[in-house]
C-alpha positions in Angstrom: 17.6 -10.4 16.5 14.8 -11.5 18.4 12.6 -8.7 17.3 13.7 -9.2 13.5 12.6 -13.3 14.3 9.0 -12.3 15.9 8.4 -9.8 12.9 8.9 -12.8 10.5 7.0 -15.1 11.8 3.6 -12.5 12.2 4.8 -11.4 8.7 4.3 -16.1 8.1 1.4 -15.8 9.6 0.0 -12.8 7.9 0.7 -14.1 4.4 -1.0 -17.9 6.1 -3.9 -15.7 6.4 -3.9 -14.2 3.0 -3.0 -17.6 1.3 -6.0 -19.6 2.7 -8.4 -16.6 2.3 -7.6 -14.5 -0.8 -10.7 -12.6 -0.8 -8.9 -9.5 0.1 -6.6 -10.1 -2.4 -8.8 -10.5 -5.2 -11.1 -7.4 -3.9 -8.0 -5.4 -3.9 -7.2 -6.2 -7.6 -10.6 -5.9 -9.2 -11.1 -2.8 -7.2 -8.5 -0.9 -8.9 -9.3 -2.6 -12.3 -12.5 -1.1 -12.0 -11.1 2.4 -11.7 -8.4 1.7 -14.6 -11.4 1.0 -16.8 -13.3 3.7 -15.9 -11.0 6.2 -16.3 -10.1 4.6 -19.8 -13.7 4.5 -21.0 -13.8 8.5 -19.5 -10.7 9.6 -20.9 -11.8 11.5 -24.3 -8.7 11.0 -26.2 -5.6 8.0 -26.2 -3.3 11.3 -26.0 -4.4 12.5 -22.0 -5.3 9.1 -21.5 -1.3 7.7 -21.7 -0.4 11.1 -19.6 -3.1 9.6 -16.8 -1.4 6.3 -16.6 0.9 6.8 -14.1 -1.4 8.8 -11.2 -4.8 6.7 -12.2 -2.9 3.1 -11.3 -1.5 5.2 -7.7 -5.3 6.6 -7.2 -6.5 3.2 -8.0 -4.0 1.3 -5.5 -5.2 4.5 -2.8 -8.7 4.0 -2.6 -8.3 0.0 -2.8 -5.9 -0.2 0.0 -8.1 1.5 2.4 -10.3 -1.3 2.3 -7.5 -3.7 2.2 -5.8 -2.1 5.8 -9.9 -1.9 7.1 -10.0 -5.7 6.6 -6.3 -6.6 8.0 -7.3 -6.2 11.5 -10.5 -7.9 11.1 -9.5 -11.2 12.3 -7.9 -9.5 15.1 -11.1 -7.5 16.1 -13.2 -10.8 16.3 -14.1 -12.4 19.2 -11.5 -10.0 21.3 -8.6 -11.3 19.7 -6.9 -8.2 19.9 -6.8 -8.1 23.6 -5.0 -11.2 23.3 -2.2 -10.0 21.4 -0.9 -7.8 24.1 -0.5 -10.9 26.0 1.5 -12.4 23.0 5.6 -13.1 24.1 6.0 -10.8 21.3 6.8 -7.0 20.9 4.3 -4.5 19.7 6.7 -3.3 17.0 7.1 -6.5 15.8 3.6 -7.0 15.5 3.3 -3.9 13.4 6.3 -4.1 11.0 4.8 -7.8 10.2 1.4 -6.2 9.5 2.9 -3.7 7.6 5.2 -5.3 5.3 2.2 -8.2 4.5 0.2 -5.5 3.7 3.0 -4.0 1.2 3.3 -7.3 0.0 -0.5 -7.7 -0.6 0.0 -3.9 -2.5 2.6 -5.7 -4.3 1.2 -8.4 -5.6 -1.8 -6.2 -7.1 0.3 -3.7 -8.8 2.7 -6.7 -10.6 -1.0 -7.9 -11.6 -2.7 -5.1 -12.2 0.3 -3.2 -14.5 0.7 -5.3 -17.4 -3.5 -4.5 -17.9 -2.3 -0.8 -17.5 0.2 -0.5 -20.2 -2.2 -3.1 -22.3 -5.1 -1.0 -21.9 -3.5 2.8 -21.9 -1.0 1.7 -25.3 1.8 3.1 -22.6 5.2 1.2 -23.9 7.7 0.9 -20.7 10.9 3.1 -21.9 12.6 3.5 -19.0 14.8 1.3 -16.6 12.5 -1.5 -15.3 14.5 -2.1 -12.1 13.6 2.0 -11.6 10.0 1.1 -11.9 10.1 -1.7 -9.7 11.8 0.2 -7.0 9.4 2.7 -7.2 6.5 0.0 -6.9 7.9 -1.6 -3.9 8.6 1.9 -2.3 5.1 3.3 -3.5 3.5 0.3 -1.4 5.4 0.7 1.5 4.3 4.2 1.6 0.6 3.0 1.5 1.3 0.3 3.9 3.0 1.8 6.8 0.7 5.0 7.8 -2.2 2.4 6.6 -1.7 -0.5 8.6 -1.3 1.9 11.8 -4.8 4.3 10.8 -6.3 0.8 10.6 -5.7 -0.1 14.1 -7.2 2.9 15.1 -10.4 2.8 13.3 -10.8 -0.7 13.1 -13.2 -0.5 16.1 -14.8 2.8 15.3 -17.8 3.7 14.0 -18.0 4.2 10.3 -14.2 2.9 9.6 -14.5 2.6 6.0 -15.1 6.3 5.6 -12.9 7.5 8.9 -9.4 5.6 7.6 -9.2 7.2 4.5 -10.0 11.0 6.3 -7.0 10.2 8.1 -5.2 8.5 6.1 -5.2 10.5 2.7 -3.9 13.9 3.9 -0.2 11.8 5.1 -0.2 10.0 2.0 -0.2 12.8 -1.0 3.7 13.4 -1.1 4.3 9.7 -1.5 1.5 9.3 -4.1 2.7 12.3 -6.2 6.6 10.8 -6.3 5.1 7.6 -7.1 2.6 8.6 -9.3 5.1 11.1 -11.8 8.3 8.7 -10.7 6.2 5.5 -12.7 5.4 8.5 -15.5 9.3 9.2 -16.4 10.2 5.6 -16.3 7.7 4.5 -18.6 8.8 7.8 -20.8 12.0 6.8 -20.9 13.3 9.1 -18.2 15.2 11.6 -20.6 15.8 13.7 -17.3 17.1 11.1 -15.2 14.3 12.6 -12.8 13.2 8.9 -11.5 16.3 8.7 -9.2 14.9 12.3 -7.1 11.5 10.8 -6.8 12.5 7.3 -5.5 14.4 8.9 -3.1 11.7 11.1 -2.2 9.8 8.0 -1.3 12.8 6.1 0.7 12.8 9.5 2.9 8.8 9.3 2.9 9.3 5.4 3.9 11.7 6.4 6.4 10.0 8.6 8.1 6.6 6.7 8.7 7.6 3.3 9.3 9.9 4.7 12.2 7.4 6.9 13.6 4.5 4.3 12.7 6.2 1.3 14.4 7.2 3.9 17.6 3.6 4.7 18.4 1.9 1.0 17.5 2.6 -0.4 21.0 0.6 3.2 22.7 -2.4 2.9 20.1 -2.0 -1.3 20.9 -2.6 -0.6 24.6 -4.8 2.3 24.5 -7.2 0.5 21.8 
């Protein structure tokens, strides 16, 4: 219990953070508007551009949440600050899992935004269950989040981290983006197959896997960093 109360309160703080400072937030959002509309604008026909809807608004969360895990450890990396937190009365994994779940809540946040432009802009009516698709958003995030928040730990102090965390962090993260990517496709389809329910849980056992083995090897990279 005292874990689950330290991870809160760095979760508090991390959202603080976020709430005085939203430039990360708003980077994060026009970021992947930018790609929506330039895949729109490419996209030769309205036909292959409502069958791109589902993997461009995944791409676009990919590439705009490497910069958003870059930039969560920033305040940490000033002034020494992370050298201080292994002095913190608090435990490594707590530290992470509040990192990480303020970072799938900053995902989050972007996608509720950032959909309603999507189906606005792609002509893609929602068919499906929406409690489906938001399950598969909050699961899609979490998938970003929890490989990202740990690759951004250990680039943050490396040379050319912008271009090092996505090398690292891209390869891990293809099975979750495909699930996400084709599960958001046969909701907003309508979901004829009932195929939504085999990708979600393709992402819980994704999920399952990385933030265990993510929050088991924070505390080593924490100390060795």
């Amino acid at each position: 219990m005292n874990v689950i109360r330290q991870t809160f309160e760095v979760l508090r703080k991390e959202l603080l953070v976020e709430w005085r400072s939203p430039a990360r937030v708003s980077g994060l959002f026009f970021f992947a508007l930018a790609m929506l509309l330039m895949v729109a604008f490419a996209s030769p026909t309205e036909g292959i551009l409502r069958t791109q809807a589902g993997g461009t608004l995944w791409i676009s969360l990919l590439l705009a949440s490497t910069r958003s895990m870059d930039q969560s450890w920033s305040t940490e990396m000033e002034h020494g600050a992370a050298e201080g937190m292994l002095l913190w009365p608090v435990e490594p994994v707590a530290i992470y899992y509040g990192k990480a779940l303020a970072n799938t809540a900053i995902l989050l946040a972007v996608t509720v935004a950032i959909f309603p432009l999507m189906v606005g802009l792609y002509d893609v009516p929602v068919r499906g269950d929406l409690s489906m698709l938001a399950a598969i958003a909050v699961m899609g995030c979490a998938a970003l989040a929890a490989p990202g928040t740990l690759y951004g730990l250990i680039t943050a102090q490396a040379r050319g981290a912008s271009v090092l965390l996505p090398l690292l962090m891209f390869p891990l993260v293809v099975p979750a983006l495909l699930a996400a990517s084709r599960g958001t496709m046969v909701v907003i389809e309508g979901d004829p197959m009932l195929q939504g329910s085999s990708w979600l849980s393709l992402l819980v056992a994704f999920n399952a896997i990385h933030w265990s083995l993510s929050g088991l090897f924070f505390g080593r990279v924490l100390e060795d960093g």
